[in-house]
N, C-alpha and C positions, 0 to 999 in steps of 0.2 A: 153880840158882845163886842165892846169897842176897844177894852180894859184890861187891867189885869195881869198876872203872869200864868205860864204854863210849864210842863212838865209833858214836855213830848217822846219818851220812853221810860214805859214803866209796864210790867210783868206781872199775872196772874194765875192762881192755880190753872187757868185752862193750858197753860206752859209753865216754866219752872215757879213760878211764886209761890207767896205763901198765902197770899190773901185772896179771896173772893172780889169780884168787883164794886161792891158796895160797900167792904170793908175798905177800899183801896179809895173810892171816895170821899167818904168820910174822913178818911185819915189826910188825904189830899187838900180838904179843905183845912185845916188844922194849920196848914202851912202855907194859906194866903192864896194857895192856886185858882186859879177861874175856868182853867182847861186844862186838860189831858191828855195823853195820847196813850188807846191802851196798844202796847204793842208784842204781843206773845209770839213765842217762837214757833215760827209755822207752822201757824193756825191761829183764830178768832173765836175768839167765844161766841157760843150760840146766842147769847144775852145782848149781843151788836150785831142790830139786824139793818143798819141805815148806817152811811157814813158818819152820821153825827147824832147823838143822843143826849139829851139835858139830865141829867139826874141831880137831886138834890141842887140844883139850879148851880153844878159847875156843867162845862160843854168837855163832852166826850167821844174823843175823835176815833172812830173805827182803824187802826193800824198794823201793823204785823211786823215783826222783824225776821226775814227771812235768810237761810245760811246759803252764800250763795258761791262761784271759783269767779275769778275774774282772771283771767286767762292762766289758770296755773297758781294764783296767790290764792290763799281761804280767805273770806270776809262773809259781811252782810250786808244788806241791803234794808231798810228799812220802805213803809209803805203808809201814810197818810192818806185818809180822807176816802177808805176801800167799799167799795158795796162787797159784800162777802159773798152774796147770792150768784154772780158771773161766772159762769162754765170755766174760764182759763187759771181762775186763781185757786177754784175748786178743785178743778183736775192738780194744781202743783201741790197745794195744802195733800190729796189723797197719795201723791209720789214723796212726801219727804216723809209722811206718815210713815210710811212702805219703809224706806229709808230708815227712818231713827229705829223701829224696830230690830231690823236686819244689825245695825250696827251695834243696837242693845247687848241684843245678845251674844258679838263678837267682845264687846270689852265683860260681857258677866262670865264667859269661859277664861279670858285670862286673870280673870281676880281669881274664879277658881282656882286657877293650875297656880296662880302666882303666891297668893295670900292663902290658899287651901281653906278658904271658906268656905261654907253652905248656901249658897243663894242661886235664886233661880229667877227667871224672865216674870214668872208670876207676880213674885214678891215687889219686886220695881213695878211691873205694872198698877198692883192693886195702889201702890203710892204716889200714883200721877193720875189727878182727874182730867187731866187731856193731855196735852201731846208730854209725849214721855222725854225725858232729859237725863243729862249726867246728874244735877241735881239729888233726883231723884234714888241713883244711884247711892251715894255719897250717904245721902239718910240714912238707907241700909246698910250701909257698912258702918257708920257710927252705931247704930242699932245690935249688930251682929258685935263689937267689941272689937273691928276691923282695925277700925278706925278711930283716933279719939275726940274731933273733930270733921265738921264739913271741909274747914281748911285745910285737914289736915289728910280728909282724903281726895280732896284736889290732887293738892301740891307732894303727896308721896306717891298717889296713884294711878289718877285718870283725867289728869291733864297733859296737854299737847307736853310730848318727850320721855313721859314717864310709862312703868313698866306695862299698865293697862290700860292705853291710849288706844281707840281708833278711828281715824278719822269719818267724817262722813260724807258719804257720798252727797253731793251737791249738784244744782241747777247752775248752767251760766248765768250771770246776770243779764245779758242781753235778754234773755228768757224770764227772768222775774223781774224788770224789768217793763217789759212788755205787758206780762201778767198784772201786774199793779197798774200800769198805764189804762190797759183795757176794761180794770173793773170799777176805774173812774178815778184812779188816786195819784199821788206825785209820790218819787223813791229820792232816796237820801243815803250816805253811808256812817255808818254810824261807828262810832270810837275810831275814827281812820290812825289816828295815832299808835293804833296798837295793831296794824296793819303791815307786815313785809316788802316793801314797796322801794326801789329803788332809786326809781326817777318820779318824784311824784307831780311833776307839773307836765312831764309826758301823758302819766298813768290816767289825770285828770281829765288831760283835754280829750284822749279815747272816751275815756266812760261817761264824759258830758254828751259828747254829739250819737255817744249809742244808749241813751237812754238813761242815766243815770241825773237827776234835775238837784240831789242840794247836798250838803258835807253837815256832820252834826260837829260842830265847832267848838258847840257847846257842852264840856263832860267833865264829870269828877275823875280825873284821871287821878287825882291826890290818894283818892279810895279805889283805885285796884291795882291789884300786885303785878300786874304785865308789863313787861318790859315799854318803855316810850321808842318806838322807832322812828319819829318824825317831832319837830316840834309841835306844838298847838298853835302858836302865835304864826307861824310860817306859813301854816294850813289856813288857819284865818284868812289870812294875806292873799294867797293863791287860790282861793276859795271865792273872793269878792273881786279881783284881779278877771277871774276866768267866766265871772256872770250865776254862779251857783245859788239857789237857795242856801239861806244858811238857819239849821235846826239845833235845839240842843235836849236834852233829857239826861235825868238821874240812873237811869239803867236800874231804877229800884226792883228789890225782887221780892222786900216784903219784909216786915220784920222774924228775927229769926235763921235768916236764910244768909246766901258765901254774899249778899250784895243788898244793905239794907242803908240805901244813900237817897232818899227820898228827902227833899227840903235843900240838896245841893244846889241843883239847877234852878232859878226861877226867871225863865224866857222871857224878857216882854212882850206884851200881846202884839206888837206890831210883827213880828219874826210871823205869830201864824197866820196875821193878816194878808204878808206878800204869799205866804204857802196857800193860803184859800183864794187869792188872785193867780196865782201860777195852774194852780189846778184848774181852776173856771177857764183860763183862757186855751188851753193843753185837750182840752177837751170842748172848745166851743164847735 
């Protein structure tokens, strides 16, 4: 494929979405795409077994988005082009497993104590066919009459500062990084704008020469409630300035769901052209 546009993050039930991957193609084609990137929250669906798979004749790129500390700040790290089979990426996918759990059910004891609701580790589990989310959560309290929205049990609840926040324990990025490096793929940061960052053409040029290859530049920032901490245009700038990949994606989560922006982003195919030549040569 020489053509086209893409959609280089986008979310399925195997992480918070709503859709299956087939339903997520099909709807994908509806909006002109030719590629994909499925990129679930740490983890890959069983269903992506090769970096790249054709379905329905759009190209779909094996990726992850993974939550990671970059010395002290929260973000993520995204992963393009992954063989999922590699021992490194496996062993971290089975520690943030470990991880979200653990965390799970730190934020489902202070809904208890906070909201005096009824909910238990089961119930959000049985609601997430892979890796478990806040998401997930959020259903259940609108379910239980917690909550009268998913926004609304974000934004009163269990988002970063509110009563039943807790954060999650994370990899450094040098570390997922690496991990992505090694299982054949190129790392990206994704929504950096919504990222705490002080100095960010310092913050850059670290996390370019330890591992970090491209900035997603490209985001509906118009459609999500997070504060902007950086401009978009500036990061553009500093981003092409300093030799980065540059990626973009809708962060769609599915219809339904706190983030259903799928048709925002439409990449030109040349963006994944230099990312299939940066990966080939990163790995010659």
């Amino acid at each position: 494929m020489n053509k086209g546009y893409a959609d280089l993050h986008l979310h399925t039930t195997a992480s918070d979405g709503t859709q299956e991957i087939s339903e997520l193609v099909k709807r994908a084609a509806t909006y002109g795409l030719s590629t994909i990137a499925i990129t679930d929250h740490d983890t890959i669906s069983p269903l992506l077994t090769s970096p790249v798979t054709i379905m329905r004749e759009l190209e779909v790129i094996t990726g992850v988005e993974l939550k990671v500390d970059y010395d002290g700040i929260p973000g993520e790290l995204l992963g393009y082009f992954i063989n999922p089979g590699i021992p490194p990426i496996k062993h971290l996918f089975l520690s943030m497993e470990q991880a979200r759990k653990k965390r799970m059910k730190k934020i489902i004891d202070r809904c208890r104590n906070y909201l005096g609701v009824d909910i238990t580790f089961e119930e959000v589990r049985r609601l997430a066919k892979g890796s478990i989310g806040r998401p997930h959560l959020a259903q259940l309290l609108v379910d239980k009459h917690a909550a009268p929205s998913l926004h609304d049990a974000f934004s009163q609840f269990i988002a970063d500062g509110k009563p039943c926040y807790v954060r999650l324990d994370r990899p450094g990025f040098r570390e997922a990084a690496n991990a992505i490096h090694t299982a054949g793929g190129v790392s990206s940061i994704p929504h950096p704008c919504l990222m705490s960052v002080q100095n960010w053409e310092q913050f850059l040029m670290k996390v370019h020469v330890q591992g970090v290859d491209g900035i997603e530049v490209f985001y509906p920032y118009k459609n999500t409630t997070g504060k902007l901490r950086a401009s978009p245009d500036t990061l553009m700038s500093l981003a092409k300035k300093q030799g980065f990949l540059l990626t973009g994606g809708s962060d769609d989560h599915g219809p339904d769901s706190v983030k259903e922006t799928l048709g925002t982003i439409k990449l030109p195919y040349h963006y994944v052209s230099a990312i299939k030549k940066a990966c080939a040569s990163v790995h010659d």
